[in-house]
C-alpha positions in Angstrom: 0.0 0.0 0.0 1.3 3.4 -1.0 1.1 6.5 0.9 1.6 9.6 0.7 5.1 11.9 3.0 4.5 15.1 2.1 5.9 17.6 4.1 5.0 21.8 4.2 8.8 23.5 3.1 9.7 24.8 6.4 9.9 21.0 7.8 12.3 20.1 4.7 14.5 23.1 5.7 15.1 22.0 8.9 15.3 18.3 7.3 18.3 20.0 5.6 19.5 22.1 8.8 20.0 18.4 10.6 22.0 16.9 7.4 24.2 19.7 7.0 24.8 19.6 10.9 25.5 16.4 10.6 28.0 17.0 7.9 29.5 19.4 10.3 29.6 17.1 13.6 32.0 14.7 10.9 34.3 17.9 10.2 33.8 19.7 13.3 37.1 17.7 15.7 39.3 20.0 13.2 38.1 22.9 15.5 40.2 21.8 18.3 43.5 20.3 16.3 45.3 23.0 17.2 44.6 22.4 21.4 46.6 19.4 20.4 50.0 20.8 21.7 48.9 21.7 24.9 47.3 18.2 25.8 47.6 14.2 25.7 45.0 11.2 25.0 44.2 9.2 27.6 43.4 5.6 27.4 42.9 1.9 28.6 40.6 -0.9 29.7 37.4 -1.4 32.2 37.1 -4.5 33.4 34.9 -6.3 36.1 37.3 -6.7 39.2 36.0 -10.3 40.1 36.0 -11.9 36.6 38.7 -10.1 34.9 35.9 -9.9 31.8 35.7 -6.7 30.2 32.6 -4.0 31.2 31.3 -2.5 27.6 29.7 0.5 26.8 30.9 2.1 30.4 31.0 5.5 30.5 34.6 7.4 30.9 34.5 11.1 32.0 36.9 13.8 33.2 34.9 15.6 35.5 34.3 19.6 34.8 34.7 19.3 31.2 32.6 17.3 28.1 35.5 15.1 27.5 34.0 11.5 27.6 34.3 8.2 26.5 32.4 4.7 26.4 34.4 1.5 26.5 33.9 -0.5 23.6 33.3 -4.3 23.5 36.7 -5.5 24.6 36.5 -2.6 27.8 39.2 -0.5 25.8 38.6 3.3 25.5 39.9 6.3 24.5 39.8 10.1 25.2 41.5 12.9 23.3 42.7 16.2 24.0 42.6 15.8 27.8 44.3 19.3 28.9 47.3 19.4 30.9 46.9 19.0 34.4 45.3 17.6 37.5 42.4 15.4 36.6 39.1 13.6 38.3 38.5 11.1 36.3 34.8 9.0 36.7 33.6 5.6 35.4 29.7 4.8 35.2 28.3 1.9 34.4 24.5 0.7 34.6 25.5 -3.0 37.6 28.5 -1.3 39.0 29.4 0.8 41.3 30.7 4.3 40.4 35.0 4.8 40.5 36.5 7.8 40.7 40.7 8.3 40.5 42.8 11.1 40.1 44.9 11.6 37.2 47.8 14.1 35.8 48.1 14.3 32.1 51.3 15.9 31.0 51.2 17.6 27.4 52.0 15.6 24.6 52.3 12.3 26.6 49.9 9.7 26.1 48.8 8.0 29.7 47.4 4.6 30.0 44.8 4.2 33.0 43.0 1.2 33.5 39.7 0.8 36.1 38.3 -2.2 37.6 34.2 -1.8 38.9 32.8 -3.8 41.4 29.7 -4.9 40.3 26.0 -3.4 42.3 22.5 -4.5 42.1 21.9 -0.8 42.9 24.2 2.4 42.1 23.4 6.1 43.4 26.1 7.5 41.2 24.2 6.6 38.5 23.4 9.7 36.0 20.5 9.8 35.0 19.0 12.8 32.1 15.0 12.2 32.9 13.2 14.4 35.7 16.6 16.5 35.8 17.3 19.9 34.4 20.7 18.2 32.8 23.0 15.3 33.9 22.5 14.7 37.4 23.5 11.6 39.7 20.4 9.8 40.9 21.0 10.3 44.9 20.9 13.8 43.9 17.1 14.3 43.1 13.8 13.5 44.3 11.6 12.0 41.7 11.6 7.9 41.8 13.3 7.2 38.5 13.3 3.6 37.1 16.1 3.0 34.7 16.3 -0.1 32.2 19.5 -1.3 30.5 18.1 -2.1 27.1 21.2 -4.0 25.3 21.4 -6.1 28.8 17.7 -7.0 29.0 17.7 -7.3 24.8 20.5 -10.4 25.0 18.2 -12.0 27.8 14.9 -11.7 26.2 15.5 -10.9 22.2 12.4 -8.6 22.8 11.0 -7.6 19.4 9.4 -4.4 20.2 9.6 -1.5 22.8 6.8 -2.2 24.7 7.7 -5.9 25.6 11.1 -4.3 26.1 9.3 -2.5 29.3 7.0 -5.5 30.3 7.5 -6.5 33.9 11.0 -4.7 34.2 10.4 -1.9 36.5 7.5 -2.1 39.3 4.6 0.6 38.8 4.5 0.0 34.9 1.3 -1.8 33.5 1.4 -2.6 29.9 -2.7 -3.9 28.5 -2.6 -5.8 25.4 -5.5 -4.5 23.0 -4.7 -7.5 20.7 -2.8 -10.6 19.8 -2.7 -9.3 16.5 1.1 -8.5 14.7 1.1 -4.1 14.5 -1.4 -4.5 17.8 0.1 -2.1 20.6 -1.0 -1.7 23.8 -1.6 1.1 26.6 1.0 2.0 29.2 -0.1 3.2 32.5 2.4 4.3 35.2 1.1 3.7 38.8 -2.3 2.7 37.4 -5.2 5.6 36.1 -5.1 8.9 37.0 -7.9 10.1 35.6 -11.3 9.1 34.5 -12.4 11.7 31.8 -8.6 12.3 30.3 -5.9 10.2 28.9 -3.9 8.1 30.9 -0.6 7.8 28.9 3.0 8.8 30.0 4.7 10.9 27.8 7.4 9.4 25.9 10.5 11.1 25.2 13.1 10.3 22.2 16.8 11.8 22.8 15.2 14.8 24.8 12.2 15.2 22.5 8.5 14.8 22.9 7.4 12.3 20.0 3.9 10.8 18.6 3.1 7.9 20.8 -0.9 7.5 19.9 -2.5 4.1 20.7 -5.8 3.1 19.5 -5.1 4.1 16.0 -6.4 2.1 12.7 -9.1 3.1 9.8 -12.7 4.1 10.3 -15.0 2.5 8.5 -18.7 4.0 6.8 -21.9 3.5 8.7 -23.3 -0.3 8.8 -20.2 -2.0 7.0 -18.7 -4.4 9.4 -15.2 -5.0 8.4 -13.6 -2.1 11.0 -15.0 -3.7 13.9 -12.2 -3.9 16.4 -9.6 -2.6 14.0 -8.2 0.7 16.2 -5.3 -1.3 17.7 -2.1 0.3 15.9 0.1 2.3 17.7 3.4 4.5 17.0 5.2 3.3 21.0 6.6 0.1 18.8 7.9 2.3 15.7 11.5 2.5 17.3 13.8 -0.4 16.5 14.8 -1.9 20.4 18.5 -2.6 19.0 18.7 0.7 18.8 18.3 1.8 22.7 20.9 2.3 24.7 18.7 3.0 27.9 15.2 3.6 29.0 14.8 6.1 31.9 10.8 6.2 34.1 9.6 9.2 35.6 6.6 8.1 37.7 3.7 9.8 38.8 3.4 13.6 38.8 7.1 14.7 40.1 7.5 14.8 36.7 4.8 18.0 35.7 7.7 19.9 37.4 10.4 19.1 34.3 8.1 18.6 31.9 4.7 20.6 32.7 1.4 19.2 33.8 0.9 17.2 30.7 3.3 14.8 32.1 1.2 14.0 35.3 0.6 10.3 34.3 4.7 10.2 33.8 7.3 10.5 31.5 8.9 7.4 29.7 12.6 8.6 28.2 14.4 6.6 25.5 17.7 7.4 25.1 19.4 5.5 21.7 22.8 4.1 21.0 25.7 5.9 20.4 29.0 4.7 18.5 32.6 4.6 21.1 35.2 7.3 21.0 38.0 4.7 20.9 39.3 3.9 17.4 37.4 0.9 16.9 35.0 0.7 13.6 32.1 -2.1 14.6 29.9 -3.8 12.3 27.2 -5.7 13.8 24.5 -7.8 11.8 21.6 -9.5 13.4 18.8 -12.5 12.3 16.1 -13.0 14.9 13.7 -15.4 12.8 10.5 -17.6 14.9 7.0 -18.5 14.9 3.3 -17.7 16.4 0.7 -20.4 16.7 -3.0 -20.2 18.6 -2.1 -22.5 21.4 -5.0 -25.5 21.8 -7.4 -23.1 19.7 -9.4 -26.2 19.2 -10.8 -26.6 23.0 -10.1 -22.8 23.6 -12.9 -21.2 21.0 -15.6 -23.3 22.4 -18.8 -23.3 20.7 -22.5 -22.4 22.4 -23.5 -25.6 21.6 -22.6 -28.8 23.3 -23.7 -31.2 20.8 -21.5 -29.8 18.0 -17.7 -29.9 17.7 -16.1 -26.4 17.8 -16.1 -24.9 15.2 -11.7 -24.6 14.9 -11.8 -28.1 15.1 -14.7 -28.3 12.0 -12.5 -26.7 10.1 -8.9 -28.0 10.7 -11.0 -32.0 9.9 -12.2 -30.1 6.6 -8.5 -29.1 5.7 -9.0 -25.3 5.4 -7.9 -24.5 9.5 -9.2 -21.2 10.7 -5.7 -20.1 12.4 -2.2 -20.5 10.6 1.3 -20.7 11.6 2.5 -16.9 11.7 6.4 -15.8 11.5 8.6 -13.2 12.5 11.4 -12.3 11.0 13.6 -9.4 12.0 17.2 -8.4 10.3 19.3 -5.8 11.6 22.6 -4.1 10.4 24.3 -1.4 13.2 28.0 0.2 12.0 29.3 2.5 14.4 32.6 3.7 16.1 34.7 6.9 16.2 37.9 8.3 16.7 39.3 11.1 19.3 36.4 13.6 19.3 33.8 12.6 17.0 31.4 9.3 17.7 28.9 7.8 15.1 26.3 5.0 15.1 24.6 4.0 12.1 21.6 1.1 11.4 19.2 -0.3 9.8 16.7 -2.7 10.3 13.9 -5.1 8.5 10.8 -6.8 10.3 8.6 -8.4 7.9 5.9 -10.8 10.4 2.9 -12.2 9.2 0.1 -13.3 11.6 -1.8 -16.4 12.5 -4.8 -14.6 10.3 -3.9 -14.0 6.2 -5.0 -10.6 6.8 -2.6 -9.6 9.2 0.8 -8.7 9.0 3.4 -6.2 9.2 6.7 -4.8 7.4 8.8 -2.2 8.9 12.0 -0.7 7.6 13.8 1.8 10.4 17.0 3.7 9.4 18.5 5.5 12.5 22.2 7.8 12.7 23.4 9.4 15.8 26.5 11.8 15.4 28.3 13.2 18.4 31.5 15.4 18.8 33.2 17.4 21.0 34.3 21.4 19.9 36.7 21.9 22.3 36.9 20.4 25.9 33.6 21.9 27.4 31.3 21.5 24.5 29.8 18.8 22.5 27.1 18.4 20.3 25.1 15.4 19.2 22.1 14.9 16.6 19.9 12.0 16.4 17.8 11.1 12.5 15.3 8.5 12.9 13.3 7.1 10.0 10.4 4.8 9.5 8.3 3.4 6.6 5.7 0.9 8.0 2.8 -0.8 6.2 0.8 -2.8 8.7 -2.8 -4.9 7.6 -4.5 -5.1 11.2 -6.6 -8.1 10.4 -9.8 -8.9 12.3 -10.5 -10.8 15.7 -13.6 -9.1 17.1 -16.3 -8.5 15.6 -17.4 -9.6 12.3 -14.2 -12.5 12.2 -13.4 -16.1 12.2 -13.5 -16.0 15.8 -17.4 -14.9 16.5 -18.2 -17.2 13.6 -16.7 -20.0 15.2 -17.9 -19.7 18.6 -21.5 -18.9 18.0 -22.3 -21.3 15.3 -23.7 -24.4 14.5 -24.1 -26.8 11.4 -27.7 -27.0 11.8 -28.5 -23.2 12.1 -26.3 -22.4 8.9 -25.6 -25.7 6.9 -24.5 -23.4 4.2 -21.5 -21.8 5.1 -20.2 -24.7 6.9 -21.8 -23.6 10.6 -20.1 -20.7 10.6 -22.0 -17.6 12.0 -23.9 -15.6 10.4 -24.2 -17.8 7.5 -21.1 -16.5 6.3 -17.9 -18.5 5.8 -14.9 -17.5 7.6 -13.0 -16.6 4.5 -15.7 -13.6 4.1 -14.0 -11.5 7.1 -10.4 -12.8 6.6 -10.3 -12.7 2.7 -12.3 -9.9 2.0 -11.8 -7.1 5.1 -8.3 -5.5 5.1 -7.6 -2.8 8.1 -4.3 -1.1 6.5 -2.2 1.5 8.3 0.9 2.8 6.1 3.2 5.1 8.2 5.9 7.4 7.5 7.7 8.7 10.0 11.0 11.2 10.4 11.9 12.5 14.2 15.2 14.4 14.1 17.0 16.2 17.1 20.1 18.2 18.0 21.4 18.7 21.5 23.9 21.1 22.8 25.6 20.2 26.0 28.3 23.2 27.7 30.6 23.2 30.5 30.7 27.1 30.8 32.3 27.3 34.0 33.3 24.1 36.5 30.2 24.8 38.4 27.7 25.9 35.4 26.4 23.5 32.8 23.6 24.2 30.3 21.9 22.2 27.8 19.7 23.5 24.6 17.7 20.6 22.7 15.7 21.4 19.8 14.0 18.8 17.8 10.7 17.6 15.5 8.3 14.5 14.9 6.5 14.1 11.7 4.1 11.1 11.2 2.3 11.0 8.3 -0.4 8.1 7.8 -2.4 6.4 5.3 -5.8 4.5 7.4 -7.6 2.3 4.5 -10.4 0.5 5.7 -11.1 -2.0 2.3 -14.0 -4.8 2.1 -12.6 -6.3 -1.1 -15.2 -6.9 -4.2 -16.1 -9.8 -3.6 -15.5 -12.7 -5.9 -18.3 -15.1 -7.3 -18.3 -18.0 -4.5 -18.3 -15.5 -1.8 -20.8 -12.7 -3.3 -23.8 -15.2 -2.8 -23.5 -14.5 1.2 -23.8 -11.1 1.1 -26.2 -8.4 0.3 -25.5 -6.9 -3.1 -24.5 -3.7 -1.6 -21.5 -5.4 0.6 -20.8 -7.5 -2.2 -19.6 -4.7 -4.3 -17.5 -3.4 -1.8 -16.2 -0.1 -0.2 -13.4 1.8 1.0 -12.7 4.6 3.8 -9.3 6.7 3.1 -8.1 8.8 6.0 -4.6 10.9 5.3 -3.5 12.5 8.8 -0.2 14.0 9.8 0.8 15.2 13.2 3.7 17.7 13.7 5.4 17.6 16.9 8.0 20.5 17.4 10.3 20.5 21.0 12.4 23.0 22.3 14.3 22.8 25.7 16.8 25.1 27.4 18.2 24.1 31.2 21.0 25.7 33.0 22.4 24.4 36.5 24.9 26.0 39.0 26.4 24.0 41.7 28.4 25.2 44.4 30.3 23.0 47.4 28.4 24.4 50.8 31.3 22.2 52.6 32.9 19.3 52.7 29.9 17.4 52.8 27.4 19.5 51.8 26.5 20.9 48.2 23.7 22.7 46.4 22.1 22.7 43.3 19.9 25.6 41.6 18.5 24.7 38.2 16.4 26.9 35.4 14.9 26.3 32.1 12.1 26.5 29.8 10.4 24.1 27.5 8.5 25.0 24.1 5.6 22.3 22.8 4.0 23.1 19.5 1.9 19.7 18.2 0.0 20.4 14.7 -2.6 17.7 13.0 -3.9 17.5 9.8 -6.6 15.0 9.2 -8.4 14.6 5.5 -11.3 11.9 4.8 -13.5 10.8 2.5 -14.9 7.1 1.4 -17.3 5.3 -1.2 -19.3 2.3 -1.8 -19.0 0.0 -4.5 -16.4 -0.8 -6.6 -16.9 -1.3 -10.9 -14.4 -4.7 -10.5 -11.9 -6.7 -8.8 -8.7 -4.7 -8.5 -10.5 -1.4 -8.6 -10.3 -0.5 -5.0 -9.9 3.2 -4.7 -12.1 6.0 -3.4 -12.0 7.7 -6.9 -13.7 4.4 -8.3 -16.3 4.1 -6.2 -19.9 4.2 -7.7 -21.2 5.9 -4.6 -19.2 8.5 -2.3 -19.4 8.7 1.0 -17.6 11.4 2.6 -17.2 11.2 6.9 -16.5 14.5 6.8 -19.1 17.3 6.3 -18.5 20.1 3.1 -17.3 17.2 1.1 -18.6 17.9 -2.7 -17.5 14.4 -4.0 -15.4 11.1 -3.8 -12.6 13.3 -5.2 -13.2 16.7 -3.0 -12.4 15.3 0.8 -13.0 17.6 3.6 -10.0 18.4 6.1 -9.4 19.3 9.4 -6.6 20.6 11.3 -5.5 21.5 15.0 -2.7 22.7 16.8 -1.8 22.6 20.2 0.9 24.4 22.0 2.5 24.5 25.2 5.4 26.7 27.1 6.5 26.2 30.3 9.3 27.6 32.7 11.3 25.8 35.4 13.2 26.8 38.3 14.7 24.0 40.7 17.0 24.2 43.6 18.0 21.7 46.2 21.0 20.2 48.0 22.5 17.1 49.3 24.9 16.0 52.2 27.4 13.8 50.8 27.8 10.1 52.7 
């Protein structure tokens, strides 16, 4: 199914703005060549102190400047252009404890440093980004923030999607299924409802930006057809590819309406993706995840309503034409990434292609995803994250008008006809001829500015957009000779409903923090920032009844039009509708600790 990406100018300028800034983040470590002279690389390995085994993707930084470095597979990293000097060096890892050591780089002398961590369940030195105005350790603030290590959980579990990424690893989270179906996603409370009129939803962040994360979504269909019955189960949480997380960071309950406003009362859910290692190692890493879905014991679980008849699963696996198939999944994956002294890359791409246990439903995804990240100097860096997704999903149907109902409220002696199958028609009327489609483009770009201004002021700017763009097609297929006798003429001609919709979400963050040592063992922390919102929708409809022949399935074709929206003139003449909502807040924040 084709559909449609068009985008107003002003969003392909800024499309261009993040390519060319990209571009730049690739030239930009020439800034600083000429710091060279007055300073040294520093480098070695992070290993677990019990095992010996090497501790990836830990996180390397000299403390009051940007200068950082993760440890790539075999614990080795690398840092450039340390200055001259005295030295605190920090090593963070997600199951370790924090270790800090004091080092003295002497110009134009390269320094080897290795760090063993001792391995913790629980780590208070941990930064976290989420509920913070900027990097802060998580003993520092108040909010209850949950934190999941996404390539650790992703070797356990091979989950295929985000949201079974999040199932039952952090306490408060409740994820509700709204389908078995493949492209099905479901709703995410934190702490349970908050409301009974309003949504219930977190907010879900992407590299510091607000993104599209609607549930419920899938084609409307015209008054007193049957096929959409059940079909608003898509969502956009599962667009993002899980390979490419690095880290998922909860916000629960309301602490979080004073980072992110009161929209965020239900909480906020931030994703932050992978980034390539800063230590001279190029990384190319392909993956094949391949397996199978199956209705377990659908036979004696779709019972019938009548005892003296076999159900009606089992009916049809003895005629040879089973109700349920053997679905697949099938995901392929493709991440390059590394760096050298002060620039970082990741690049990947990905393929899911996963048919259901229905013919009707399936799914095929292709992400793309880039994450650049270099340092201009010692106190600044800059990093921009591209994310793209083209997804075509057919929703299929299990409520309703399906194969399902048909076989659990039938019986051969009420409809001899059609096999038993209720209401007289056979099951290959909903699962043949109703196709629920959902094609999705989808582009969310950001750039983040990180600055050490002074050893006790850092800021942060983060500007970024979402653009989804969808394509809901709600078909019932003309229908073909053996299959028109049980319907009504009208159905058996068929009909389509076309909705195009885009949704523009547009984020801009600014947070500044000073921190002072009180004493010894007592410091303070006084934050400010704002936050810009700006979400735009664009919704066009129209649909018709009746198609002139097999194959002929568009709106255009249609012998009869049926617009859902009011002021439509014809089948070709849809009616639109648009909104836009915008929000601005402004934070202040201050707070201190005594240090243990």
């Amino acid at each position: 199914m084709r559909h449609p990406f068009g985008q107003p100018s002003q969003r392909r300028v800024l499309l261009a703005a993040w390519i060319t800034l990209g571009t730049f983040l690739i030239a930009a470590p020439s800034i600083a060549a000429g710091q060279a002279a007055q300073t040294a690389s520093l480098t070695g390995r992070v290993t677990d102190v019990r095992s010996s085994d090497p501790v990836p993707n830990a996180t390397i930084q000299v403390e009051g400047t940007r200068l950082a470095g993760i440890a790539g597979p075999d614990g080795r990293y690398r840092i450039a252009n340390v200055p001259a000097g005295a030295h605190s060096i920090v090593v963070l890892r997600l199951g370790y404890a924090s270790l800090r050591r004091s080092v003295t780089i002497v110009a134009g002398q390269d320094q080897t440093v290795d760090f063993g961590l001792q391995a913790s369940a629980v780590s208070l030195d941990q930064v976290v980004v989420t509920g913070t105005a900027g990097e802060t350790e998580k003993r520092s603030i108040g909010n209850a923030v949950s934190t999941i290590d996404a390539s650790t959980e992703l070797q356990k579990s091979a989950a295929p999607d985000l949201t079974n990424l999040l199932r039952s690893r952090t306490p408060g989270v409740d994820i509700q299924p709204t389908a078995g179906r493949v492209g099905a996603g479901p709703s995410i409370q934190i702490r349970g409802p908050s409301s009974i009129g309003l949504g219930n939803s977190p907010l879900i962040y992407i590299d510091g930006i607000r993104v599209n994360s609607q549930t419920g979504l899938g084609p409307s269909g015209l008054t007193g057809r049957l096929g959409t019955q059940g079909a608003a189960v898509g969502s956009r949480i599962n667009d993002l590819n899980p390979d490419d997380i690095e880290s998922i960071e909860i916000v629960k309950g309301p602490a979080a309406t004073t980072i992110y406003g009161t929209e965020a009362s239900n909480g906020v859910i931030q994703i932050i993706t992978k980034k390539g290692a800063a230590a001279g190692l190029n990384q190319v890493n392909a993956q094949l995840q391949a397996g199978s879905m199956w209705f377990n014991d659908a036979e004696n679980r779709v019972g019938t309503n009548y005892a003296k008849d076999k159900s009606g699963v089992q009916v049809a696996n003895d005629s040879g034409h089973p109700l349920f198939k053997t679905g697949l999944e099938r995901h392929y994956d493709v991440a390059v990434s590394g760096g050298r002294d002060q620039a970082r890359y990741r690049a990947s791409i990905g393929y899911q292609n996963d048919y259901g246990i229905e013919p009707n439903n399936s799914q095929r995804t292709l992400n793309a995803h880039l994450n650049l990240n270099t340092l201009i100097g010692a106190n600044t860096d800059i990093g921009t994250s591209l994310n793209f997704v083209d997804q075509s999903n057919h929703l299929g149907t299990d409520t309703g008008e399906s194969a399902m109902l048909a076989a659990m409220v039938g019986h051969v002696l009420l409809f001899p006809s059609s096999g038993g199958f209720y209401p007289n028609y056979p099951v290959a009327v909903p699962q043949q001829l109703y196709d629920n489609a959902i094609g999705t483009n989808r582009f969310t770009g950001s750039s983040t500015l990180n600055n050490q201004l002074t050893r006790w002021f850092t800021q942060r700017a983060v500007l970024g957009i979402d653009y989804a763009a969808n394509d809901r097609r709600a078909i019932e297929h003309f229908a073909p000779p053996e299959l028109a006798k049980f319907l009504p003429a009208a159905s058996a001609s068929g009909s389509i409903t076309q909705t195009l919709d885009r949704t523009t979400m547009i984020t801009a963050d600014y947070s500044g923090t000073a921190k002072f040592d009180v004493t010894s063992a007592l410091n303070t922390a006084t934050s400010v920032g704002g936050q810009f919102n700006n979400t735009e929708v664009n919704s066009t409809g129209t649909g018709g009844i009746g198609f002139p022949a097999p194959g002929v399935e568009v709106v255009s074709a249609t012998a009869t039009c049926r617009s859902k929206s009011r002021g439509a003139t014809g089948c070709s003449s849809p009616a639109a509708s648009a909104s836009t909502t915008t929000a601005r807040s402004a934070r202040t924040s201050n707070g201190s600790r005594i240090r243990r």
